[in-house]
NUMISE-222471 format. One line per field, with one value per residue: x, y, z of N, C-alpha, C in turn; residue in three letters; residue number from 1. Coordinates in steps of 0.2 Angstrom, whole numbers, plus 5000, padded with zeros to 4 digits. Atoms other than C-alpha are relative to their C-alpha. Layout:
residues N
nc1	(X / ...) .
nc2	(Y / ...) .
nc3	(Z / ...) .
cac1	(X / ...) .
cac2	(Y / ...) .
cac3	(Z / ...) .
cc1	(X / ...) .
cc2	(Y / ...) .
cc3	(Z / ...) .
type	(ALA / ...) .
seq	(NUM / ...) .
end
This chain:
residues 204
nc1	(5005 / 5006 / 5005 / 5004 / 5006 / 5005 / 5005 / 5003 / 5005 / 5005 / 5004 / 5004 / 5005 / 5007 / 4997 / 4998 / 5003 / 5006 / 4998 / 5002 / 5004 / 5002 / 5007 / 4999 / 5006 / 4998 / 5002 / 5005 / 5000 / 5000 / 4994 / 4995 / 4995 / 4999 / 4993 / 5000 / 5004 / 4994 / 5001 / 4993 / 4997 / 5004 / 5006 / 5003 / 5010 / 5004 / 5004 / 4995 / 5003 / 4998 / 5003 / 4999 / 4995 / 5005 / 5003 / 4993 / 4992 / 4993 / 5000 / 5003 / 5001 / 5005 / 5006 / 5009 / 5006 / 4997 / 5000 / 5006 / 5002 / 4998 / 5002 / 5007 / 5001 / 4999 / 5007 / 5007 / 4997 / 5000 / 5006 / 5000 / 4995 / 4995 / 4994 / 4998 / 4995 / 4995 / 4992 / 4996 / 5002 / 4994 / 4991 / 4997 / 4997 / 4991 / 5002 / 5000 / 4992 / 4999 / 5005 / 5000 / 4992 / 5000 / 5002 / 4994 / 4995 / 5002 / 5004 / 4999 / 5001 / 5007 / 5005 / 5002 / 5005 / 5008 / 5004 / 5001 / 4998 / 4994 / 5002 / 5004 / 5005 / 5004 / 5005 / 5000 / 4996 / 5005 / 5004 / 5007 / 5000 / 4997 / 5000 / 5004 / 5001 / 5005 / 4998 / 4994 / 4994 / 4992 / 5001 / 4997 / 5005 / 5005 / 5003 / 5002 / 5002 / 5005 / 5001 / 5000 / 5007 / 5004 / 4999 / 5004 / 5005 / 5001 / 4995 / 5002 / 5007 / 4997 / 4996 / 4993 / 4999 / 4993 / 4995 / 4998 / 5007 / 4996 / 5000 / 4997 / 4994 / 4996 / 5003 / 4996 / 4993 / 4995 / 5002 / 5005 / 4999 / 5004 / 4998 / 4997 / 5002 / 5002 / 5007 / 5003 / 5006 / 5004 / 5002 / 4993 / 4999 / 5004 / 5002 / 4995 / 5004 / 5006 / 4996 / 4995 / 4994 / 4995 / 4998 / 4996 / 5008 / 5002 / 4998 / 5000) .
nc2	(4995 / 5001 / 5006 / 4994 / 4995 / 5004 / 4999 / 4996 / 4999 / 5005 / 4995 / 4996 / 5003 / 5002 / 5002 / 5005 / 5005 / 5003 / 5004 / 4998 / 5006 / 5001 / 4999 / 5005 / 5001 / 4994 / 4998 / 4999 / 4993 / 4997 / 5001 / 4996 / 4998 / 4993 / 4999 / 5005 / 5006 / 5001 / 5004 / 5002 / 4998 / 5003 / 4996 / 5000 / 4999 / 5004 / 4994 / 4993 / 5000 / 4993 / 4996 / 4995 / 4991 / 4997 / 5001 / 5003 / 5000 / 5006 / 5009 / 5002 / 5005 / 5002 / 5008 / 4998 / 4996 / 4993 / 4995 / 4998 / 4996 / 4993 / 4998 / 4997 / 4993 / 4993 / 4998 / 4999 / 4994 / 4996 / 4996 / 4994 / 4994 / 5002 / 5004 / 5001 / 5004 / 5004 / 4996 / 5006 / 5006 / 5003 / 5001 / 5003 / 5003 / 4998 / 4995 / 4995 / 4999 / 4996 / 4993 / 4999 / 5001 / 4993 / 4996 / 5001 / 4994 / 4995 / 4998 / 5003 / 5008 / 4997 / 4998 / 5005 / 5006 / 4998 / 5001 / 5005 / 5005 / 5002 / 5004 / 5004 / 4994 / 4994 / 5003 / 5001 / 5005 / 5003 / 4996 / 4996 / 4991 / 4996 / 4994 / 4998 / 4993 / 4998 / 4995 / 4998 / 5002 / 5000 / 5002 / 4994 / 4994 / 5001 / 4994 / 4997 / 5000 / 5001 / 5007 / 5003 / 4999 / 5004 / 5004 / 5001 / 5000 / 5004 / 5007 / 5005 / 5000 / 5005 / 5007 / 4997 / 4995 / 4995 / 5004 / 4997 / 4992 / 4995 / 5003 / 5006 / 5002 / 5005 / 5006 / 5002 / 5001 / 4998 / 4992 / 5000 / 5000 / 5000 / 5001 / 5008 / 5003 / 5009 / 5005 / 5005 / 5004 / 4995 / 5000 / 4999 / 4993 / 4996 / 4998 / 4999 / 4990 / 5001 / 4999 / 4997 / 5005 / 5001 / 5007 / 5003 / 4999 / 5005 / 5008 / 5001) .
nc3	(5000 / 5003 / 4997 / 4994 / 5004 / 5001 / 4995 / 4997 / 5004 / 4998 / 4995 / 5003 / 5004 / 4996 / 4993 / 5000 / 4995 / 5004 / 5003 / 5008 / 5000 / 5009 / 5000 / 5003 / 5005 / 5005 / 5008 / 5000 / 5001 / 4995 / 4999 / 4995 / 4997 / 4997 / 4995 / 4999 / 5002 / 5005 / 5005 / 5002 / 5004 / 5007 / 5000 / 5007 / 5000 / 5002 / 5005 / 5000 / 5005 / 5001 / 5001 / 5005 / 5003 / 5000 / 4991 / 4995 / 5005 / 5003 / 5000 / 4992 / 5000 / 4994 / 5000 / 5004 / 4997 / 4997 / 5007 / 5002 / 4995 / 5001 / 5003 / 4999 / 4995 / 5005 / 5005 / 4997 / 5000 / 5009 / 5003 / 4994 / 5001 / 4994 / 5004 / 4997 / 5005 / 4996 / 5001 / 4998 / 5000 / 4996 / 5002 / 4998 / 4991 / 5005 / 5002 / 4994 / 4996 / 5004 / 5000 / 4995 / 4997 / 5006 / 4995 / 4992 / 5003 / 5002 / 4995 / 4993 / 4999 / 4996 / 5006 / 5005 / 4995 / 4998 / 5004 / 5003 / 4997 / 5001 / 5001 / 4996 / 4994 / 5006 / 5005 / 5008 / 5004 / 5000 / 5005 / 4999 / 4998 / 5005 / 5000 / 5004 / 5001 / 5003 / 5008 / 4999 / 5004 / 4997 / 4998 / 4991 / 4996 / 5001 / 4997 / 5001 / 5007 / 4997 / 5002 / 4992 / 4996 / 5003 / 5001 / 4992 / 4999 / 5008 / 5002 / 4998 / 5004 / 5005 / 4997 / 4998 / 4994 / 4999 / 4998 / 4993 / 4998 / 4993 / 4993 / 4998 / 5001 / 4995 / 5002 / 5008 / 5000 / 5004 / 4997 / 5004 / 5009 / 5004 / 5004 / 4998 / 4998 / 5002 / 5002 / 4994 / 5003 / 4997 / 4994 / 4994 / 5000 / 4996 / 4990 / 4998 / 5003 / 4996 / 4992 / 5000 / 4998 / 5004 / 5000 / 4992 / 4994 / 5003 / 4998 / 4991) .
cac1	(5339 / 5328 / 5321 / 5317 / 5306 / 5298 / 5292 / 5290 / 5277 / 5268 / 5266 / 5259 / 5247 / 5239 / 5247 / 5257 / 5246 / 5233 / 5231 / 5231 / 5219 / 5219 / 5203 / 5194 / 5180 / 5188 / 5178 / 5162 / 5154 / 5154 / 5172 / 5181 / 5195 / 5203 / 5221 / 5215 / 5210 / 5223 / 5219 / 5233 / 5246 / 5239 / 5222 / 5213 / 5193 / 5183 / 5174 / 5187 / 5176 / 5183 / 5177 / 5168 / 5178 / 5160 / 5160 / 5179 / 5198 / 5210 / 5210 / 5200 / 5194 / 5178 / 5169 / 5154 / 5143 / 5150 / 5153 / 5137 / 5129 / 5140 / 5135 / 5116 / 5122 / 5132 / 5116 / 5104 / 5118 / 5118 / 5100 / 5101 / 5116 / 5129 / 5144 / 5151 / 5167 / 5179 / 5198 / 5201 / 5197 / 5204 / 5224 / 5234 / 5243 / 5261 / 5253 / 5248 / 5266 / 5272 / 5258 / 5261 / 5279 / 5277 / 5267 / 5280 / 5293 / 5284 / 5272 / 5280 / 5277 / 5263 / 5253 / 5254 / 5246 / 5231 / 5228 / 5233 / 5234 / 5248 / 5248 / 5234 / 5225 / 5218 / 5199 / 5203 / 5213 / 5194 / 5186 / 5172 / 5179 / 5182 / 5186 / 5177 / 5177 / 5165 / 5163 / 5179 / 5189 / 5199 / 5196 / 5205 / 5190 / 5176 / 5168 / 5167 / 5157 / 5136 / 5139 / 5147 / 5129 / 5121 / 5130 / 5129 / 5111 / 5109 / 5124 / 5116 / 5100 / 5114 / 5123 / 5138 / 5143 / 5154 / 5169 / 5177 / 5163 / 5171 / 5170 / 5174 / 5192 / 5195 / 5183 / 5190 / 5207 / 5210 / 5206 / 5190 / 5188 / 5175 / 5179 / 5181 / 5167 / 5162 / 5149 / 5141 / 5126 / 5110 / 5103 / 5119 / 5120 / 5104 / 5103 / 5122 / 5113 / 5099 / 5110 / 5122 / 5137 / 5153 / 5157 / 5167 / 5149 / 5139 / 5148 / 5151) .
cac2	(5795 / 5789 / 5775 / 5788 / 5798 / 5784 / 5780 / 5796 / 5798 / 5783 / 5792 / 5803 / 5796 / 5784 / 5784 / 5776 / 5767 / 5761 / 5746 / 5746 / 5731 / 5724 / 5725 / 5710 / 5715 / 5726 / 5725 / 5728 / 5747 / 5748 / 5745 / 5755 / 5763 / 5777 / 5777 / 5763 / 5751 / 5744 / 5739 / 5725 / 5729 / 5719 / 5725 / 5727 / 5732 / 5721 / 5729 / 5745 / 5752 / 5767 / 5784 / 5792 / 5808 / 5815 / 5813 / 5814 / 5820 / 5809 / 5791 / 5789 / 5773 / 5768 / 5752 / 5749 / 5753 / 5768 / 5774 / 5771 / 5781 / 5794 / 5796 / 5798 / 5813 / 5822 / 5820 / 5826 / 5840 / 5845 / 5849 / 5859 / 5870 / 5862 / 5853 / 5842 / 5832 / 5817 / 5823 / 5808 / 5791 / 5775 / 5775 / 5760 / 5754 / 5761 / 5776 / 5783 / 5778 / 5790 / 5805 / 5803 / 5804 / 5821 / 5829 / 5825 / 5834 / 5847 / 5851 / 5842 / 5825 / 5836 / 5842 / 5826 / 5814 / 5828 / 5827 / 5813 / 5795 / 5783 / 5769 / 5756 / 5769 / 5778 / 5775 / 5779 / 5761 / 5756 / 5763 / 5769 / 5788 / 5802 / 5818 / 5832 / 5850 / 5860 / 5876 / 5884 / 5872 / 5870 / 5856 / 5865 / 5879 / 5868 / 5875 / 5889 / 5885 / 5882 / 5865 / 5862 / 5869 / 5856 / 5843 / 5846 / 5843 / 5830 / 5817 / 5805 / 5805 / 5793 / 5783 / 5796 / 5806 / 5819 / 5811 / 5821 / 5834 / 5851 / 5848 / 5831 / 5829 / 5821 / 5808 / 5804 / 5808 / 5819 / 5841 / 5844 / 5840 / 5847 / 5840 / 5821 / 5811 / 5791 / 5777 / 5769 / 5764 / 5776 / 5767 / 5770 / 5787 / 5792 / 5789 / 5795 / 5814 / 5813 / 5811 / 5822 / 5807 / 5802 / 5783 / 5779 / 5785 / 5774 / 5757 / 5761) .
cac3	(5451 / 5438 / 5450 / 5464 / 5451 / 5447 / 5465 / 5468 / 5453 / 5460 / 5476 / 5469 / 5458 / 5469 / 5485 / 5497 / 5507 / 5494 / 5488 / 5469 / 5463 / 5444 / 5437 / 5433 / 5422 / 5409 / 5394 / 5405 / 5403 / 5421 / 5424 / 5438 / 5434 / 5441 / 5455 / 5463 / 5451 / 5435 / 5420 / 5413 / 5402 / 5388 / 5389 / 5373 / 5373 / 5364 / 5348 / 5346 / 5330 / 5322 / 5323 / 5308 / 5302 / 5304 / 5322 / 5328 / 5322 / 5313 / 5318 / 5336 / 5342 / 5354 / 5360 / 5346 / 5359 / 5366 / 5347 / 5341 / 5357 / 5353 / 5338 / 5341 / 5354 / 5342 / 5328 / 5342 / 5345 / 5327 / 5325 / 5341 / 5332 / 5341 / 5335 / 5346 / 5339 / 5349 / 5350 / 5358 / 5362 / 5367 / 5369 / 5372 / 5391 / 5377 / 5373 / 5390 / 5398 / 5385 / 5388 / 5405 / 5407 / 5392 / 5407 / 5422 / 5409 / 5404 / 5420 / 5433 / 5443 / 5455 / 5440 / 5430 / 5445 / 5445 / 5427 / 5419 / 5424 / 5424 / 5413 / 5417 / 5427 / 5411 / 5407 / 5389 / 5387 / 5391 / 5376 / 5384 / 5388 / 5376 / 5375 / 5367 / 5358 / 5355 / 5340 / 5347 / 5341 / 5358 / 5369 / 5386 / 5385 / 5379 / 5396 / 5388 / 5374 / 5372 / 5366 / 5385 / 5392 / 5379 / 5384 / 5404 / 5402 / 5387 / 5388 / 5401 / 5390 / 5378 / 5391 / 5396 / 5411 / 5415 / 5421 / 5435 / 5440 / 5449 / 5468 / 5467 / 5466 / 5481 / 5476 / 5457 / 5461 / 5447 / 5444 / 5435 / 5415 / 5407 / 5393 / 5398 / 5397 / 5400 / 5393 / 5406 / 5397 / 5401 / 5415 / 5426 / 5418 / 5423 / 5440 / 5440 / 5432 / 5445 / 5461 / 5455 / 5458 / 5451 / 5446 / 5460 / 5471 / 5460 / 5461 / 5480) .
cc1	(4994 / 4996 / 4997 / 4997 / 4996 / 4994 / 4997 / 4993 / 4995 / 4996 / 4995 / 4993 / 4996 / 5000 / 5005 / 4998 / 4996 / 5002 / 4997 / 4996 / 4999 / 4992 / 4996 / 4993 / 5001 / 4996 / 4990 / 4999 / 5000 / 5007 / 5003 / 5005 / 5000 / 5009 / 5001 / 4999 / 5002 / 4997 / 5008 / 5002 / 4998 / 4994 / 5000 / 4993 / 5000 / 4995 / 5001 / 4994 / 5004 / 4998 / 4997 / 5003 / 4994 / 4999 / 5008 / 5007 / 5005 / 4997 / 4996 / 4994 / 4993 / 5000 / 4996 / 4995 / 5001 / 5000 / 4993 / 4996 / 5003 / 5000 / 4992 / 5001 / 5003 / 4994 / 4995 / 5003 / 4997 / 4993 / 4998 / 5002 / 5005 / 5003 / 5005 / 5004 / 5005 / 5006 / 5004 / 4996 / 5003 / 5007 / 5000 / 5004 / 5007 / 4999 / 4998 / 5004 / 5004 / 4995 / 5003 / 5007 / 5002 / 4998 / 5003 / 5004 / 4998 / 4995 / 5004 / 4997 / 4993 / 4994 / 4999 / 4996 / 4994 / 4997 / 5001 / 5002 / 5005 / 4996 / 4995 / 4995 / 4996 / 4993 / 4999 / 5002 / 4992 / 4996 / 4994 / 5001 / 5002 / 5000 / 4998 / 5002 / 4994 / 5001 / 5007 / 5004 / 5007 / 4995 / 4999 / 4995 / 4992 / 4993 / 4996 / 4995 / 4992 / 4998 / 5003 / 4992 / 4996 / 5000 / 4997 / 4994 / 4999 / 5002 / 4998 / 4993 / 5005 / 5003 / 5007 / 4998 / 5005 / 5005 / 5003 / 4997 / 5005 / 4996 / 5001 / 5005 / 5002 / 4999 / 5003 / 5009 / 5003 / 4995 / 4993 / 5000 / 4993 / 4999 / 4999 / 4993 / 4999 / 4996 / 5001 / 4994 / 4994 / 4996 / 5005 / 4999 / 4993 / 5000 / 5007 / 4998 / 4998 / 5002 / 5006 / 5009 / 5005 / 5000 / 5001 / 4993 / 4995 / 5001 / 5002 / 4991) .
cc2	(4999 / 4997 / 5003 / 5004 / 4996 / 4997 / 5006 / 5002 / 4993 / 5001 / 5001 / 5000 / 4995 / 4998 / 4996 / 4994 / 4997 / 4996 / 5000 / 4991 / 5000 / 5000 / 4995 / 5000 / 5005 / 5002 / 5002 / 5010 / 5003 / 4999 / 5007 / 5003 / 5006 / 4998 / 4993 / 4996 / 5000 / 4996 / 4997 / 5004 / 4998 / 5001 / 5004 / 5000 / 4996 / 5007 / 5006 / 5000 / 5009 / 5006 / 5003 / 5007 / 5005 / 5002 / 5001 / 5006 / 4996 / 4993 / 5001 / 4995 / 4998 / 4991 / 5001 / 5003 / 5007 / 5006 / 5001 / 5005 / 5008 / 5003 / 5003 / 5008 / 5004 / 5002 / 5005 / 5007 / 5006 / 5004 / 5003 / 5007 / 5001 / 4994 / 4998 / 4992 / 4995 / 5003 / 4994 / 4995 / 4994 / 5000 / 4993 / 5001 / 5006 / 5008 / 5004 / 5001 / 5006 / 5007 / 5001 / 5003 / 5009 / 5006 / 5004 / 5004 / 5006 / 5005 / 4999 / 4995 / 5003 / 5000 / 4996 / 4996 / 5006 / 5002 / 4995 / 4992 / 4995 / 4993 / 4994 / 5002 / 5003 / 4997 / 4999 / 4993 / 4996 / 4998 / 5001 / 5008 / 5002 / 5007 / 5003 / 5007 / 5000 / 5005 / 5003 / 4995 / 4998 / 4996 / 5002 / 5004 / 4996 / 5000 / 5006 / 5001 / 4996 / 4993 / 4995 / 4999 / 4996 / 4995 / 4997 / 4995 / 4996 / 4993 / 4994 / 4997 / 4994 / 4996 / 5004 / 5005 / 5003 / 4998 / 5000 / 5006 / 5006 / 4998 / 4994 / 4994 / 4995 / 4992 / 4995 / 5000 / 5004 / 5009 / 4997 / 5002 / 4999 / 4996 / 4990 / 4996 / 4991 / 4997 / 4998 / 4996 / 5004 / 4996 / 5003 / 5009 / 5006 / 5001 / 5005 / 5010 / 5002 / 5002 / 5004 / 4995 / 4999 / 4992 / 4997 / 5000 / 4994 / 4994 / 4999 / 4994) .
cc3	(4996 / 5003 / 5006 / 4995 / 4998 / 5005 / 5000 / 4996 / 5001 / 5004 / 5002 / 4998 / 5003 / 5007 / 5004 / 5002 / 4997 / 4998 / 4993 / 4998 / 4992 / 5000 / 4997 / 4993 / 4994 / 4996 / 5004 / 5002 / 5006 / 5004 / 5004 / 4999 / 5002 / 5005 / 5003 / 4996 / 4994 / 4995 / 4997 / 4994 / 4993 / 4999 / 4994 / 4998 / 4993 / 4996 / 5001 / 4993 / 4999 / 4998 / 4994 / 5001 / 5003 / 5007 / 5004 / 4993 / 5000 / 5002 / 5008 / 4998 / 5006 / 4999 / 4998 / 5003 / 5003 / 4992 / 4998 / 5005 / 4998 / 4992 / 5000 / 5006 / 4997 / 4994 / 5004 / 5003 / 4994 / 4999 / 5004 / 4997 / 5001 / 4996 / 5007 / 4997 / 5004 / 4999 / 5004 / 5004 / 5006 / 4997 / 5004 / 5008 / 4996 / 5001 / 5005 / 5003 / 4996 / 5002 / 5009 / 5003 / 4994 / 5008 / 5006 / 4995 / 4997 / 5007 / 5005 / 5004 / 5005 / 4995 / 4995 / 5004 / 5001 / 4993 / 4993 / 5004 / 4998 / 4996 / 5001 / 5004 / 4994 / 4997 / 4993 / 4998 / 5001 / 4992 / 5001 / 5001 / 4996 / 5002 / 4994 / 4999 / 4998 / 4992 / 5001 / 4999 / 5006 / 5005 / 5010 / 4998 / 4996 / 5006 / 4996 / 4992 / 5001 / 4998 / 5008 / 5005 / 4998 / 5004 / 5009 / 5001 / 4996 / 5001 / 5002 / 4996 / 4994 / 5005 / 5004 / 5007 / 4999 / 5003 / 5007 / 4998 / 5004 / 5007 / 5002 / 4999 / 5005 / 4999 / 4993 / 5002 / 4994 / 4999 / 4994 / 4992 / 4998 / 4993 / 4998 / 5002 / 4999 / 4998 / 5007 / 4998 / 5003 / 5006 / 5007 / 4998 / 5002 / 5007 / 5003 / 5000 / 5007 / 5006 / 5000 / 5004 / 4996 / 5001 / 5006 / 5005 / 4997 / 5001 / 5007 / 5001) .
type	(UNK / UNK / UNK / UNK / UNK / UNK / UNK / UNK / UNK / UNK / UNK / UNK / UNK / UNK / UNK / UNK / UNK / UNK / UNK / UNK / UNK / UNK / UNK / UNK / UNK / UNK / UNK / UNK / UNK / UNK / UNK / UNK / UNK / UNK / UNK / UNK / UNK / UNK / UNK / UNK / UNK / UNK / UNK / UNK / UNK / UNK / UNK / UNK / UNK / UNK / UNK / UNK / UNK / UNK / UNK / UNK / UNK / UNK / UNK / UNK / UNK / UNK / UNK / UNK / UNK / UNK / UNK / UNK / UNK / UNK / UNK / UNK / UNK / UNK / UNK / UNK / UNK / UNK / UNK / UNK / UNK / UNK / UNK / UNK / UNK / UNK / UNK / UNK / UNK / UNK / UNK / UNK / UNK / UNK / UNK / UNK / UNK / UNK / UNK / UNK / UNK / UNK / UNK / UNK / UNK / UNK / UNK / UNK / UNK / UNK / UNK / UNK / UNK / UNK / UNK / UNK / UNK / UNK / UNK / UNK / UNK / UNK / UNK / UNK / UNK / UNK / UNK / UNK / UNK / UNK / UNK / UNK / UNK / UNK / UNK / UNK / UNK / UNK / UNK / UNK / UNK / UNK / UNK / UNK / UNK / UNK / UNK / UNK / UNK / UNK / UNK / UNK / UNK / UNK / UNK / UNK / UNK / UNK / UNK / UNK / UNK / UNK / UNK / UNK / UNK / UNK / UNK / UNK / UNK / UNK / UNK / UNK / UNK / UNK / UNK / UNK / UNK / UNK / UNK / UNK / UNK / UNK / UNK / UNK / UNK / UNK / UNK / UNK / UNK / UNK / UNK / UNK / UNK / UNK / UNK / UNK / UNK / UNK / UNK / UNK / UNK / UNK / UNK / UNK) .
seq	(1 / 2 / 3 / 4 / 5 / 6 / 7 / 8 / 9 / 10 / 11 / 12 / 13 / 14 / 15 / 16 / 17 / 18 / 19 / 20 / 21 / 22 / 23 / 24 / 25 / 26 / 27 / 28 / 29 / 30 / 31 / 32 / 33 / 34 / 35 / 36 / 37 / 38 / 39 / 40 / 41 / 42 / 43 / 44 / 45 / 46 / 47 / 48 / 49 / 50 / 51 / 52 / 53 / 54 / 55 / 56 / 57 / 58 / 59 / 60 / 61 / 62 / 63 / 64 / 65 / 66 / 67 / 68 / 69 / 70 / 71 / 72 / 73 / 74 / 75 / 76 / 77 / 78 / 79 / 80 / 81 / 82 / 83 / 84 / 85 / 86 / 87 / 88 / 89 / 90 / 91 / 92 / 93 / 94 / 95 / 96 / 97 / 98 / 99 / 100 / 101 / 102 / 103 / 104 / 105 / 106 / 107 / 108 / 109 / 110 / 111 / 112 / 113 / 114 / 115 / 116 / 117 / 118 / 119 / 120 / 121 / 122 / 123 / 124 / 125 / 126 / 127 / 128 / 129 / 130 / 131 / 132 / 133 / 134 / 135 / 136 / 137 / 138 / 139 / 140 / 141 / 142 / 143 / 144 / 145 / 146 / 147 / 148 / 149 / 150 / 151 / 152 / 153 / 154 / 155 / 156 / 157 / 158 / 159 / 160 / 161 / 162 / 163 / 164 / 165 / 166 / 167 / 168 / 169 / 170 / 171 / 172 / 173 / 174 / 175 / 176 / 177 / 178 / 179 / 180 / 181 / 182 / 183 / 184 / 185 / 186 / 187 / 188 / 189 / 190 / 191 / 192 / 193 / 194 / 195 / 196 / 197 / 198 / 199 / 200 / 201 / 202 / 203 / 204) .
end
């Protein structure tokens, strides 16, 4: 039973017909992941630096250049009015096998392939993606907060994008996260604004 749960949460997650392809430029900020496309099991980003307290909760961990950037967009929040704090960072290949497998027992094996990804599929193990709250203090409705409207309009101005945009799930492969944004470096992230695109559209 167990090993038919396991296919079937593969399925699920990045299909049957697809072919799943390692990734071969891991540490670069333009690195593809997503359903299709695996980071190894050993994979380990190159200059992890750890978040200040100032900018983040508990321990959370970026790539320097992904942190430092995100710092100058929460400073440029602040003196907006706007508090915008990381809630998470990079995880480990261990650590999203674990999250994943929390999701399928508590949601179920449909509703975990449409919002989280299976081990080695996760751009977090990159350490270019983070997640964010805003002043509410709750990560799920940071939508609903005027630090999401800042952000919208702002974050490519440092190098990030909004990760999975509503309307293009089909695309990403996963439901819409306001929440969830990536580095890419502000040349990609501008054009990425401009054209209203997702990653995947971009390195197409």
């Amino acid at each position: 039973m167990k090993r038919i749960l396991i296919i079937l949460f593969i399925i699920l997650s990045v299909g049957c017909t697809d072919k799943v392809n390692y990734i071969d430029n891991p540490n670069d900020k333009l690195a593809l992941v997503n359903k299709k496309n695996k980071l190894k099991k050993n994979f380990i980003p190159k200059d992890l630096i750890k978040l200040d307290l100032n900018y983040s909760h508990d321990e959370k961990y970026l790539k320097k250049e992904a942190a430092l950037s995100f710092y100058e967009l929460s400073k440029a929040a602040r003196k907006k009015g706007y508090i915008i704090l990381a809630v998470s960072g990079y995880r480990s290949y261990t650590y999203q096998k674990k999250l994943y497998k929390y999701y399928v027992k508590e949601k179920g094996s449909y509703y975990a392939s449409k919002c989280s990804a299976l081990p080695g599929h996760s751009e977090h193990q990159t350490g270019l993606a983070l997640d964010v709250e805003g002043s509410n203090k709750d990560y799920n409705k940071f939508e609903e907060t005027k630090e999401f409207k800042w952000m919208i309009k702002n974050c490519y101005k440092y190098g990030f994008i909004l990760r999975y945009p509503k309307g293009k799930e089909n695309i990403t492969g996963f439901k819409y996260e306001p929440w969830h944004y990536r580095y890419v470096g502000k040349k990609a992230s501008k054009y990425i604004y401009k054209h209203n695109l997702t990653l995947e559209e971009y390195i197409k």
